[in-house]
FIRODO-749384 format. One record per residue (C-alpha): residue in one letter; x, z, y. Coordinates in steps of 0.001 Angstrom, whole numbers, plus 500000, padded with zeros to 6 digits. Layout:
BEGIN
@r a x X z Z y Y
...
//
This chain:
BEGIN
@r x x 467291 z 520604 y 490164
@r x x 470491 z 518607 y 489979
@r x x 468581 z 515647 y 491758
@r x x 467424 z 517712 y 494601
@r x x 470761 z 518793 y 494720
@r x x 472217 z 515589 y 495111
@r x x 469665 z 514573 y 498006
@r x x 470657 z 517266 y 499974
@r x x 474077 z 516928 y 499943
@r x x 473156 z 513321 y 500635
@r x x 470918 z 514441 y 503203
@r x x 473737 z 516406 y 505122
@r x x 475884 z 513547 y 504943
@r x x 473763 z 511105 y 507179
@r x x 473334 z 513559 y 509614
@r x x 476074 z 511578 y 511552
@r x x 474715 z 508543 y 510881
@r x x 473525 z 505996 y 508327
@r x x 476130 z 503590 y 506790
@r x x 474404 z 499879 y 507415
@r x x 476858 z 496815 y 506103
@r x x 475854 z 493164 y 507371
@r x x 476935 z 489705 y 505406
@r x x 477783 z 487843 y 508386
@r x x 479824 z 485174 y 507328
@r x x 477304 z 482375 y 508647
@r x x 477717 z 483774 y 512006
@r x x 481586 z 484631 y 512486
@r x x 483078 z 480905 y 511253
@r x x 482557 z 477541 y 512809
@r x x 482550 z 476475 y 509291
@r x x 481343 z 476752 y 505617
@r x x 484453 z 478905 y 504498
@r x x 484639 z 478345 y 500234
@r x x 487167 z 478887 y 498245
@r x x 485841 z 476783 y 495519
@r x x 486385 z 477524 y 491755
@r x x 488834 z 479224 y 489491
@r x x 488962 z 481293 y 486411
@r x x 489275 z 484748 y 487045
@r x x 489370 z 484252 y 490472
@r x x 491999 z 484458 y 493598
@r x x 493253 z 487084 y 495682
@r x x 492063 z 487791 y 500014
@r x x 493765 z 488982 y 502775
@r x x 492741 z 490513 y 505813
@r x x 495542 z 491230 y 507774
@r x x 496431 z 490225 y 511037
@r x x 499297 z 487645 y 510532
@r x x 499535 z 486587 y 514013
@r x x 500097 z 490474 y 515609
@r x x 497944 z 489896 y 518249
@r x x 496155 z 493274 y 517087
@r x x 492920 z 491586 y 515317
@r x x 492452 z 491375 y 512020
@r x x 492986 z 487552 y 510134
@r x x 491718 z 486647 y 506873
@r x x 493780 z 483964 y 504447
@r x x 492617 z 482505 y 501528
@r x x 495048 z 480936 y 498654
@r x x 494750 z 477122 y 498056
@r x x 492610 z 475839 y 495493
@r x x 491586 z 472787 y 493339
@r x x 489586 z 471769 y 496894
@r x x 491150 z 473312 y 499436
@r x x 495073 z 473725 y 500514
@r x x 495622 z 477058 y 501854
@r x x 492688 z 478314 y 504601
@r x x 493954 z 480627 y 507337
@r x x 491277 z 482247 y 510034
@r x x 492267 z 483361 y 513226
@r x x 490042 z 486875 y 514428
@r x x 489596 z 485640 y 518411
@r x x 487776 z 488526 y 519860
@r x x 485897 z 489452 y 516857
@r x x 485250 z 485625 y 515536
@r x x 486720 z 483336 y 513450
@r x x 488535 z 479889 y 513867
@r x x 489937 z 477771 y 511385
@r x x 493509 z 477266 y 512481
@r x x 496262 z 475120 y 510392
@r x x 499405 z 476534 y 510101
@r x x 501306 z 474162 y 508170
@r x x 501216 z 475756 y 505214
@r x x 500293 z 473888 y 502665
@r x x 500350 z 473811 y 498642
@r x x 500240 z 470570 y 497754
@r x x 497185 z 470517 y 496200
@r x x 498181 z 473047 y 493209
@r x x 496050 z 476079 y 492557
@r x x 497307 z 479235 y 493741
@r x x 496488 z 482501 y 492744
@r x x 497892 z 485062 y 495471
@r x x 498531 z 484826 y 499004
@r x x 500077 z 487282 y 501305
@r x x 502013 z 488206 y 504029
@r x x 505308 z 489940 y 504377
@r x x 508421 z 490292 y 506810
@r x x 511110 z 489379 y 504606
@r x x 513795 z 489214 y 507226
@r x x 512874 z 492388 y 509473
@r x x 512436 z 490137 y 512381
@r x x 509194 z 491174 y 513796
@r x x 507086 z 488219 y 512770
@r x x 505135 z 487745 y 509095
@r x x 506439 z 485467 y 506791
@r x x 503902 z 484057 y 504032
@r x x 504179 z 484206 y 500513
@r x x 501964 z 482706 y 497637
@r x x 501988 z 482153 y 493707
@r x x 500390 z 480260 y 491187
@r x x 499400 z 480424 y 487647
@r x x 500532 z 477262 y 487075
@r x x 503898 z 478154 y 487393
@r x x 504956 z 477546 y 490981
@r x x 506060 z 479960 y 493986
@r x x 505549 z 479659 y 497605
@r x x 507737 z 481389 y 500427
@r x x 507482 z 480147 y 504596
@r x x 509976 z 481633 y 506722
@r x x 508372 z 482269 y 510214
@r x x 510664 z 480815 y 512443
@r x x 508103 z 482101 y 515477
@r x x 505280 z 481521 y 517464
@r x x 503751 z 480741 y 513855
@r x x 505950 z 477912 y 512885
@r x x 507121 z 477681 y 509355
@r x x 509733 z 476810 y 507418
@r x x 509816 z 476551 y 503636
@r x x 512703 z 478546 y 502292
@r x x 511494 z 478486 y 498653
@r x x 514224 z 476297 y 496963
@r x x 516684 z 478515 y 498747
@r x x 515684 z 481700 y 498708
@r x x 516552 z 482408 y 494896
@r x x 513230 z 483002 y 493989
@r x x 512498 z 480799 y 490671
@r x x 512001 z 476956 y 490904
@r x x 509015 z 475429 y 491208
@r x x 506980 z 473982 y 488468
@r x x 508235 z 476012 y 485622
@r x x 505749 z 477198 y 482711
@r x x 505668 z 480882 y 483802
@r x x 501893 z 482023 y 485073
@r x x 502496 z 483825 y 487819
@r x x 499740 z 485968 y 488973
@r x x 499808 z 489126 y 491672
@r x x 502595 z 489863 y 493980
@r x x 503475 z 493606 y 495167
@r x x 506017 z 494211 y 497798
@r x x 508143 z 497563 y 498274
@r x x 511533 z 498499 y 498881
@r x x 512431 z 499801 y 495755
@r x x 515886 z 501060 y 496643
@r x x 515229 z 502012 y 500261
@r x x 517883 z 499538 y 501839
@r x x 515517 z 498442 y 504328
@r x x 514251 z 495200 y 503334
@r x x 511292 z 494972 y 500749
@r x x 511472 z 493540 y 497535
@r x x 509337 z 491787 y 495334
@r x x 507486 z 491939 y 492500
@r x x 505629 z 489186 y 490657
@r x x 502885 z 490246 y 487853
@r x x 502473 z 487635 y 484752
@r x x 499528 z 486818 y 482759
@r x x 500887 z 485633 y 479816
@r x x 498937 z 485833 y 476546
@r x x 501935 z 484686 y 474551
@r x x 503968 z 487391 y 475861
@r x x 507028 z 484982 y 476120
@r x x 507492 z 485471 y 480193
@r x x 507194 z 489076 y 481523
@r x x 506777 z 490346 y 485058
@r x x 509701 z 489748 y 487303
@r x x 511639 z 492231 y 489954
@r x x 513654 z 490338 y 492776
@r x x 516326 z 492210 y 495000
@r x x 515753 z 491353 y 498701
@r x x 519730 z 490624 y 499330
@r x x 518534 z 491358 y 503463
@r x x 519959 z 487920 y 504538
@r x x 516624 z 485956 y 503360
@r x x 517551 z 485116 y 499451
@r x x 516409 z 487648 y 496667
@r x x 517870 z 487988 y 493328
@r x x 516696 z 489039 y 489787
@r x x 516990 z 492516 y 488679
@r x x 514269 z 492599 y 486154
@r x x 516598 z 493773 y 483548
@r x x 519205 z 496261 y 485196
@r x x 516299 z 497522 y 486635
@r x x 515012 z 498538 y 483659
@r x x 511318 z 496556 y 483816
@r x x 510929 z 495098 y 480367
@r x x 511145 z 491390 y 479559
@r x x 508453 z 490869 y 477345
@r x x 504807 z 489404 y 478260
@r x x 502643 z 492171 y 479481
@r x x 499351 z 490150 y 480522
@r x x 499461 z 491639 y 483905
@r x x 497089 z 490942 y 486367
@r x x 498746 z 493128 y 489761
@r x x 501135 z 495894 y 490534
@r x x 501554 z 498025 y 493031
@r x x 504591 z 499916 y 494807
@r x x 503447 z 503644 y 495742
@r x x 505310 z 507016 y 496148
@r x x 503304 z 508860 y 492566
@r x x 505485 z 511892 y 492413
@r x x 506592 z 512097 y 496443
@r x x 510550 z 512178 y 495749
@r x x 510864 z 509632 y 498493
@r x x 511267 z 506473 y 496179
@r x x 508625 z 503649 y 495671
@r x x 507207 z 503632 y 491708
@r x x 505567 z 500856 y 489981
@r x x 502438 z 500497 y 488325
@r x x 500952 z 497699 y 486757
@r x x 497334 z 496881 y 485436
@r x x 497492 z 494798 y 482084
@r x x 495043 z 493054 y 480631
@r x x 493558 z 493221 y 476969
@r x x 494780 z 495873 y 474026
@r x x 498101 z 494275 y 473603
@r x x 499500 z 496231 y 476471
@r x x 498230 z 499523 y 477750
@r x x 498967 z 499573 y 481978
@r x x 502380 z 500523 y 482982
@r x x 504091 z 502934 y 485461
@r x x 507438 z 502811 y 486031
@r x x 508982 z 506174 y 487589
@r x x 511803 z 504881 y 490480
@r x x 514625 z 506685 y 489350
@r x x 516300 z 506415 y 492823
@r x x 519566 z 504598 y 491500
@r x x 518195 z 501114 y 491352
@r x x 516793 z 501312 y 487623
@r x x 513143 z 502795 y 486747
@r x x 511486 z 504648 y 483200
@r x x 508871 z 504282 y 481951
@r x x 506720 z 507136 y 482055
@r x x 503239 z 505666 y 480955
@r x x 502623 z 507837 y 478107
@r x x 503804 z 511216 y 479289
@r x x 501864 z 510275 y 482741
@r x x 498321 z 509769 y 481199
@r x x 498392 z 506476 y 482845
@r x x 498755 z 503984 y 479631
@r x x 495728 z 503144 y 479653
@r x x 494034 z 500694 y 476692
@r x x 491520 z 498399 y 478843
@r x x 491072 z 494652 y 480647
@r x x 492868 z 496207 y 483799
@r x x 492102 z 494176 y 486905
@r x x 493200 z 496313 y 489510
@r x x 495540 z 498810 y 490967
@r x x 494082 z 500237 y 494153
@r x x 495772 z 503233 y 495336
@r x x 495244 z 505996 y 497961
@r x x 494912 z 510285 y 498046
@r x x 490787 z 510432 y 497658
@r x x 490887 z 514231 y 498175
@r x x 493739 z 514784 y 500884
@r x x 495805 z 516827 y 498827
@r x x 498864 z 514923 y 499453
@r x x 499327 z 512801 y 495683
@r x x 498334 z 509706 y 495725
@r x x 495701 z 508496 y 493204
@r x x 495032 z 505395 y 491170
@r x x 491561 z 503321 y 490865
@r x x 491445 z 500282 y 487948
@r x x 488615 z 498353 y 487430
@r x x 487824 z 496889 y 483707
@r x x 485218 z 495911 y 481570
@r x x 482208 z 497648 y 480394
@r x x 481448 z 497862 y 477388
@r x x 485171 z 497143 y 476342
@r x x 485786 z 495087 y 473911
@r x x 488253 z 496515 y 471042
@r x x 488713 z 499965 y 469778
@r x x 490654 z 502943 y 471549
@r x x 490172 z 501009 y 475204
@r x x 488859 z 503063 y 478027
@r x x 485248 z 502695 y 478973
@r x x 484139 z 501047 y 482538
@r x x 486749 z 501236 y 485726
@r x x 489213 z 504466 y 485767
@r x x 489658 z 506715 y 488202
@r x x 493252 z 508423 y 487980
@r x x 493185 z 511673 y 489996
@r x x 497032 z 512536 y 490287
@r x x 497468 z 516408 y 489057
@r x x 500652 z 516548 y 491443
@r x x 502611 z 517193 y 488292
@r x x 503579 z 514240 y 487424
@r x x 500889 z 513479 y 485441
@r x x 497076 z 511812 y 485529
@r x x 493703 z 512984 y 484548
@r x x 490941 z 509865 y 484331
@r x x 487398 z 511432 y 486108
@r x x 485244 z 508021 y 486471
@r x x 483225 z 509875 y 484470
@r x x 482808 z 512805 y 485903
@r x x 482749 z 511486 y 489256
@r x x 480399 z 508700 y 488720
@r x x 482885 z 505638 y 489683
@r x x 482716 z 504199 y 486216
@r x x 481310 z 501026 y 487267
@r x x 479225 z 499849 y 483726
@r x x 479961 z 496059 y 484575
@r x x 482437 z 493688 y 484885
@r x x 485293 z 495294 y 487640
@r x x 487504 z 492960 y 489440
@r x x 488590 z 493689 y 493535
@r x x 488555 z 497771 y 494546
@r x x 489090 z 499154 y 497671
@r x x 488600 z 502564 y 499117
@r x x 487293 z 502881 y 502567
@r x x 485914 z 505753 y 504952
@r x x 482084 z 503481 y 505745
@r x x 480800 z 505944 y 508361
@r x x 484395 z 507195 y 509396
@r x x 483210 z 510867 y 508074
@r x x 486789 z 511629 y 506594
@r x x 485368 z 510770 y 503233
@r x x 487144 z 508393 y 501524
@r x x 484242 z 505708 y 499738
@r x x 485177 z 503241 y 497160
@r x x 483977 z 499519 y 497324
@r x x 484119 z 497587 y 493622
@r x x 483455 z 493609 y 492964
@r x x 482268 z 492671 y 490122
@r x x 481897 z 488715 y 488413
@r x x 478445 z 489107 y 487440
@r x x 475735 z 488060 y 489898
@r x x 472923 z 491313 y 489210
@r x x 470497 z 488680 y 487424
@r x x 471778 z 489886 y 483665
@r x x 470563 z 493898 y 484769
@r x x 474147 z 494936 y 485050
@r x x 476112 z 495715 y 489372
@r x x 476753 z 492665 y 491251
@r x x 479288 z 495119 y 493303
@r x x 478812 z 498671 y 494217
@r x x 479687 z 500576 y 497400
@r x x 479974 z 504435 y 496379
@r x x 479572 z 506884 y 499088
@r x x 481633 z 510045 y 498466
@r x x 479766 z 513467 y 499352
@r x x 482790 z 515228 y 500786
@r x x 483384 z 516931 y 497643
@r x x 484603 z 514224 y 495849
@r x x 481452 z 513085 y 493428
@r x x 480336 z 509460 y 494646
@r x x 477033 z 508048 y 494237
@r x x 475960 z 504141 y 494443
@r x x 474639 z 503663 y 497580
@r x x 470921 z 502419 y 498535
@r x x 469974 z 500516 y 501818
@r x x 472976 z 499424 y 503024
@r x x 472689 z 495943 y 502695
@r x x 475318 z 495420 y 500124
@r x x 472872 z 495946 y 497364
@r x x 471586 z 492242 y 498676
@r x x 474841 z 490701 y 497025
@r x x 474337 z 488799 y 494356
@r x x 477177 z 486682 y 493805
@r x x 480342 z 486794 y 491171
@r x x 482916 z 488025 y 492942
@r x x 486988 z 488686 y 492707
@r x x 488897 z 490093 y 494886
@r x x 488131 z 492162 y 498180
@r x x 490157 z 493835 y 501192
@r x x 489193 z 495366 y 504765
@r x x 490148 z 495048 y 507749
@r x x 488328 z 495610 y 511257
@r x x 486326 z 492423 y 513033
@r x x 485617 z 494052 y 515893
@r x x 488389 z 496565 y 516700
@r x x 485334 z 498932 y 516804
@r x x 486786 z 501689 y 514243
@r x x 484696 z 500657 y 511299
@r x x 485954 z 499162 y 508600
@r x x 484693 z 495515 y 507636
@r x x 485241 z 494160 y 503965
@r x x 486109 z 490735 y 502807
@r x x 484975 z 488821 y 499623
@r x x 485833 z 486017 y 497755
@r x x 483116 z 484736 y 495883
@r x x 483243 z 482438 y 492872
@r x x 481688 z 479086 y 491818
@r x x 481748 z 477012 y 495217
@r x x 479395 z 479816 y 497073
@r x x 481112 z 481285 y 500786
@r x x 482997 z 484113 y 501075
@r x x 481206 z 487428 y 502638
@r x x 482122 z 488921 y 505144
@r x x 480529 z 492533 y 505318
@r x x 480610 z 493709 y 509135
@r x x 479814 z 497565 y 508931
@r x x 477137 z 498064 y 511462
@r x x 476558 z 501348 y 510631
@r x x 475173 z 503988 y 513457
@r x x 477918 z 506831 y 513814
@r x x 478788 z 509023 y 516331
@r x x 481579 z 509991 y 514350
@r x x 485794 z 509089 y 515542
@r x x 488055 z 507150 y 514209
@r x x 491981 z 506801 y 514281
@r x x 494169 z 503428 y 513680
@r x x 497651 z 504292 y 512898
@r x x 500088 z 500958 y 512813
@r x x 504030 z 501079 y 512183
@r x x 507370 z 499465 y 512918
@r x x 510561 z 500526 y 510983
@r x x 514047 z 500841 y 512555
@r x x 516020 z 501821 y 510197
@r x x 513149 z 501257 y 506992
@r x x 511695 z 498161 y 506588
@r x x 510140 z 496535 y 509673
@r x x 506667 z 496497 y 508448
@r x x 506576 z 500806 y 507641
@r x x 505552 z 499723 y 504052
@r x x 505910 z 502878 y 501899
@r x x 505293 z 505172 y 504478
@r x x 503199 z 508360 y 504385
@r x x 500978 z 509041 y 507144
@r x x 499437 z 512802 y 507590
@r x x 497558 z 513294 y 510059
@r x x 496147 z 516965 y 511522
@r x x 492518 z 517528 y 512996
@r x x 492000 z 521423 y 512894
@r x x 491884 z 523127 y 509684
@r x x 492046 z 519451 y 507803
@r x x 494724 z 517332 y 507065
@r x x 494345 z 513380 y 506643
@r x x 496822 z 511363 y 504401
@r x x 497293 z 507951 y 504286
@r x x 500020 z 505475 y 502472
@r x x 501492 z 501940 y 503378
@r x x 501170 z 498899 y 500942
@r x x 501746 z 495803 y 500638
@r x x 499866 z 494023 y 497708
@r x x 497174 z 496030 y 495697
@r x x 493693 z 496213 y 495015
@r x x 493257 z 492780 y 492670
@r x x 496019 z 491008 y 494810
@r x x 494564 z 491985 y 497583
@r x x 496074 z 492353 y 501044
@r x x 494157 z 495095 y 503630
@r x x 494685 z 495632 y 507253
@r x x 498168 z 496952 y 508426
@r x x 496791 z 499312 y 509885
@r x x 496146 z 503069 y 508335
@r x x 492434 z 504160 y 508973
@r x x 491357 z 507403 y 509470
@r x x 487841 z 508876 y 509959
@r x x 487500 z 511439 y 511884
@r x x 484167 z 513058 y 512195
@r x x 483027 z 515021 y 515397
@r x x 486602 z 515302 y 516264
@r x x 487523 z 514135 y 519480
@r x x 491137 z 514525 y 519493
@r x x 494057 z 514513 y 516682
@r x x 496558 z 517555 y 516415
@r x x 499509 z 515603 y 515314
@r x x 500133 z 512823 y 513188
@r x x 503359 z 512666 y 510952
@r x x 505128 z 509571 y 509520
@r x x 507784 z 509984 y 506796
@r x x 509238 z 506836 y 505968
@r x x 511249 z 505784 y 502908
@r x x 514206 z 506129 y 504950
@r x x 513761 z 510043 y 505127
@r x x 513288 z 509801 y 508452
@r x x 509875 z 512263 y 509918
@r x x 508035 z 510968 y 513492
@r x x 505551 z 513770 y 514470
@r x x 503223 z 513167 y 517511
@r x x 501291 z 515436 y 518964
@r x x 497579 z 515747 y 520670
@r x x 495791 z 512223 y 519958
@r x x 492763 z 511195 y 521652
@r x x 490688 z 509340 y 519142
@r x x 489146 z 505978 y 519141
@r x x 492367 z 504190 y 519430
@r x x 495155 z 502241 y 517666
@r x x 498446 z 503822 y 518239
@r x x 501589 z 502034 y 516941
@r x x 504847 z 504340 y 515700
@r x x 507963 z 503162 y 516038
@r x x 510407 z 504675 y 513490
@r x x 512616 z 507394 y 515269
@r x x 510673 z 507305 y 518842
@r x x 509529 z 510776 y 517948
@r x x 511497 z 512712 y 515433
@r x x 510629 z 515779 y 513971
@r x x 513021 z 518632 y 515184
@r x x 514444 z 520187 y 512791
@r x x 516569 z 521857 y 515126
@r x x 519794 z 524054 y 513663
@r x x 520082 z 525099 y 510443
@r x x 522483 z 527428 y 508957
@r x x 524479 z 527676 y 505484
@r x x 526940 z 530359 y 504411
@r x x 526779 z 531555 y 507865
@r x x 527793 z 528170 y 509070
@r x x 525306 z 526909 y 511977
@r x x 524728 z 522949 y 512261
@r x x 522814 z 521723 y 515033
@r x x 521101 z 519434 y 515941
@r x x 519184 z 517966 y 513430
@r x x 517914 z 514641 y 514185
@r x x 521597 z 514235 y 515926
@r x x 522802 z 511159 y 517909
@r x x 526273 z 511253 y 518636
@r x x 527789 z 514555 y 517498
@r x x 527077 z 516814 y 515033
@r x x 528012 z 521114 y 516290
@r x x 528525 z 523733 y 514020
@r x x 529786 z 527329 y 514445
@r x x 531030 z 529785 y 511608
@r x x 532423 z 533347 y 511316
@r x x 535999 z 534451 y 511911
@r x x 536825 z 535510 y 508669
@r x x 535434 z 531783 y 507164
@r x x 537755 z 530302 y 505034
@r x x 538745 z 526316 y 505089
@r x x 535856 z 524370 y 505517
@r x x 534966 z 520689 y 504348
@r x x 531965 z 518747 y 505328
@r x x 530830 z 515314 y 503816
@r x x 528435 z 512976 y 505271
@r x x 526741 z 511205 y 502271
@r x x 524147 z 508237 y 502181
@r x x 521272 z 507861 y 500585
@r x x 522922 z 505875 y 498031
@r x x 525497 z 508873 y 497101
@r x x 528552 z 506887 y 498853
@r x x 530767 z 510011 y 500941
@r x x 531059 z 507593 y 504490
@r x x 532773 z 510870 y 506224
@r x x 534748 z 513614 y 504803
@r x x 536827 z 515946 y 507337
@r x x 538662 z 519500 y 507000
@r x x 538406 z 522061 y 509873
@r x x 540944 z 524635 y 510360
@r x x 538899 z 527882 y 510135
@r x x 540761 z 529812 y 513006
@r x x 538191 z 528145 y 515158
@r x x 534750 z 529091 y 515214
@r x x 533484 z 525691 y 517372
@r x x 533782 z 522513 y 516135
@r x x 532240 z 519355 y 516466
@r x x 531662 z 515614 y 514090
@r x x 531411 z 512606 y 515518
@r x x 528675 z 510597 y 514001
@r x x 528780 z 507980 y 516989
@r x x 529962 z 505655 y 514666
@r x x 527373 z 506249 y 511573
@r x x 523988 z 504055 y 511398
@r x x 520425 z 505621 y 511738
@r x x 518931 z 506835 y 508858
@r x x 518980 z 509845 y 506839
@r x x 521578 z 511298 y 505088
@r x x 522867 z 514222 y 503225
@r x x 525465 z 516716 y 504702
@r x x 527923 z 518540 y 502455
@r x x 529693 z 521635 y 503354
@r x x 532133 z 523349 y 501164
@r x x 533704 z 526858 y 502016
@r x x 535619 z 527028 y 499316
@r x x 532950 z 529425 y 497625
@r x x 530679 z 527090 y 497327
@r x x 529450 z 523897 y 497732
@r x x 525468 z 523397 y 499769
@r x x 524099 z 519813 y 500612
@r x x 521697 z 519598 y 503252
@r x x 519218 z 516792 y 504308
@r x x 519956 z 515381 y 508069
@r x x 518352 z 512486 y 510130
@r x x 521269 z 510455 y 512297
@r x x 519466 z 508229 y 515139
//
């Protein structure tokens, strides 16, 4: 009964097509692309680093080949050289992030052998190697540096960074750096509260767990010694720890931290791949799956929702294959399907949340011992591709979704104003009917992965989108309204902001909220004094003023505060109510 059950559902879910993946790597590059060899492999990005609107793939240096960067022309791939180069050391991560908020990427890389790469984009793709004086640590020093995460941790508009180490010895521990927003960074690993002792971490990423508008931290460790880590953002510059009373300390050879909101409810959710059978007592079996509870907490349903992966996890992504608003999962593994046990697995979720391995897609012909993984979109066709670096000298694959579908798709790409330039931490919802779509900005996840910038979203039969919404760390709300579908659209932060319109406190009226210039409010006769505060999101009072309360009209210049969002304070003498407002 419970298989027929599962073919119909199955059965219902192809009826808008059938998903269909291609390994076309031989075809797309005018060359053998290989990364070559490594323990425990390297990260992959697939992210358009040139913002010509197609998605590029990098690959991080190794013993026998510097750095590899391949330009998407049209839907193929050329080798281009950007002169970037690592100086024939090993690296581990590579990845790209605006560090200045001027509009173009800037490229970032580590290595396990203790050395750090940062190239300022000076434009039109030149670089510039700002390591030595950016105040990130010098090179060749004994630390292993692993993963890199970026986020703005203190939502000052320029993303920070975080660097994961894999140190068995547990003498060098991960490492927060302040972006100082003038192109150095500083160390705040300890006043932030991140602990200085060795966690063997693989990867981190920054995401939003509990949705108070602050970027958290979690981090998958590796081996019993230390369970994973998530670090709640306090919103003063300093984090907690909250592993144990979050369910999320878990016991297992974490490899990943892939994060998105599988079931739409608005929390976002964490994926971690691992080993299977474990190897010590108390660990968790095969890969987790983390549903967040929206309480704060985490309940682990691999299980239940057949994602535990009984082989050797590495690179985890989720994707929507057939762009029917289900959110899949795609998992790498480093064994090759000869010993009996997944090669890699690409689960197709039934629309109720229980996936399934999937059969004829093509994927199932992979055979090689893979890392890490990311998508991205060849084509600019709406489905998502998927990238993989393979180990032991063999080419990467490149899996172009050819899949049949008369389903629609959305692209959603940002630009912050007043956040960060890239929209990184940004929640994306997104309204079709009765259903509502969510999606969340990163930069660095997966195993060290780096996915499109742009936010997919599957839409089904749906021709047209209701609205889509973008809160961004600054506070700041874009809504758009009536989307046709099959299109990228790009949101600039504050070129559509939500009305809030007037509000009103203790009988005192404020209007309007976003404001630009002025801020109005009205009150009763009999009101007594009144003082109003403008506050920043930092808690700093940058305008206090007294009105006499014999008249009822009266008016604050803002002309001369910044954009951004900020709190507004009004005391009658009664009582004291703070309100949130948006200044553009």
């Amino acid at each position: 009964m419970k298989r027929l059950l599962l073919f119909l559902i199955l059965s219902v879910q192809y009826l808008f097509g059938q998903v269909e993946f291609r390994n076309d790597e031989s075809v797309l590059f005018d060359q053998e692309t290989i990364y070559g060899t490594s323990v425990l492999g390297p990260s992959i990005s697939f992210f358009d680093f040139d913002k010509d609107g197609w998605d590029d793939i990098t690959m991080p240096a190794s013993a026998i080949n510097d750095f590899q960067f391949f330009k998407n022309v049209n839907g193929n791939f050329q080798a281009i050289d950007l002169g970037i180069t690592s100086n024939n050391i090993q690296a581990r991560n590579a990845i790209w992030v605006d560090i200045d908020n001027d509009g173009d990427n800037d490229f970032f890389a580590t290595s396990d052998l203790g050395y750090l790469w940062l190239y300022r984009n000076e434009g039109n793709n030149i670089f510039t190697n700002v390591t030595s004086s950016s105040g990130l640590p010098d090179t060749d020093t004994n630390i292993p540096y692993w993963g890199s995460s970026w986020g703005d941790y203190n939502n000052d508009g320029f993303l920070d960074l975080f660097i994961s180490v894999r140190d068995f010895d547990q003498e060098y521990g991960n490492l927060l750096f302040r972006n100082n927003g003038n192109g150095t960074f500083i160390d705040v690993t300890e006043s932030a509260g991140i602990p200085l002792q060795g966690q063997i971490s693989f990867c981190s990423a920054f995401f939003d767990y509990n949705n108070d508008g602050h970027q958290d931290i979690y981090i998958a460790n590796d081996k019993e010694i230390s369970p994973n880590s998530l670090y709640r953002n306090n919103g003063n510059g300093t984090f907690t720890d909250v592993s144990l009373v979050s369910g999320t300390n878990l016991i297992m050879s974490a490899m990943s931290t892939t994060i998105d909101d599988y079931n739409n409810d608005g929390w976002l959710d964490i994926y971690v791949t691992n080993l299977f059978p474990p190897f010590f007592e108390d660990a968790t079996a095969g890969n987790a799956f983390l549903v967040n509870n929206g309480d704060g907490t985490f309940t682990n349903i691999a299980l239940e929702n057949g994602t535990r992966f009984e082989s050797i996890g590495w690179g985890a992504v989720f994707l929507d294959a057939l762009n029917n608003s289900h959110k899949d999962l795609y998992v790498s593994a480093s064994a090759s399907g000869e010993t009996g046990i997944l090669s890699s697995a690409l689960y197709l979720n039934d629309g109720q949340g229980i996936y399934s391995i999937s059969t004829n897609t093509g994927i199932e012909d992979d055979q090689f011992i893979s890392y890490s993984n990311a998508i991205g979109d060849i084509q600019n066709d709406g489905l998502q591709d998927i990238v993989v670096i393979n180990a032991n000298n063999e080419p990467i694959s490149l899996w172009n979704n050819t899949s049949t579908t008369d389903n629609n798709w959305l692209k959603v790409t940002l630009e912050g104003t007043t956040s960060n330039k890239m929209g990184i931490g940004s929640k994306i919802k997104v309204g079709v009917g009765d259903h509502v779509y969510y999606g969340y900005t990163l930069c660095g996840e997966g195993y060290m992965n780096q996915n499109s910038n742009a936010e997919f979203f599957g839409l089904g039969d749906a021709t047209t989108v209701d609205y889509i919404e973008v809160t961004w760390l600054s506070g700041m709300i874009d809504h758009i309204e009536n989307i046709d579908s099959n299109q990228t659209i790009n949101i600039i932060e504050g070129s559509h902001p939500l009305r809030l319109d007037e509000f009103t406190i203790n009988d005192i009226t404020l209007y309007p909220n976003p404001a630009t210039n002025a801020i109005h409010f009205t009150h009763p006769e009999n009101q007594q004094e009144i003082a109003i505060s403008i506050i920043d999101i930092q808690g700093k009072v940058i305008k206090k003023q007294h009105f006499d309360s014999t008249i009822q009209e009266q008016t604050i210049n803002i002309s001369d505060i910044a954009s951004g969002i900020y709190f507004i304070s009004i005391d009658d003498t009664q009582k004291t109510v703070i309100k949130k407002i948006v200044i553009l």
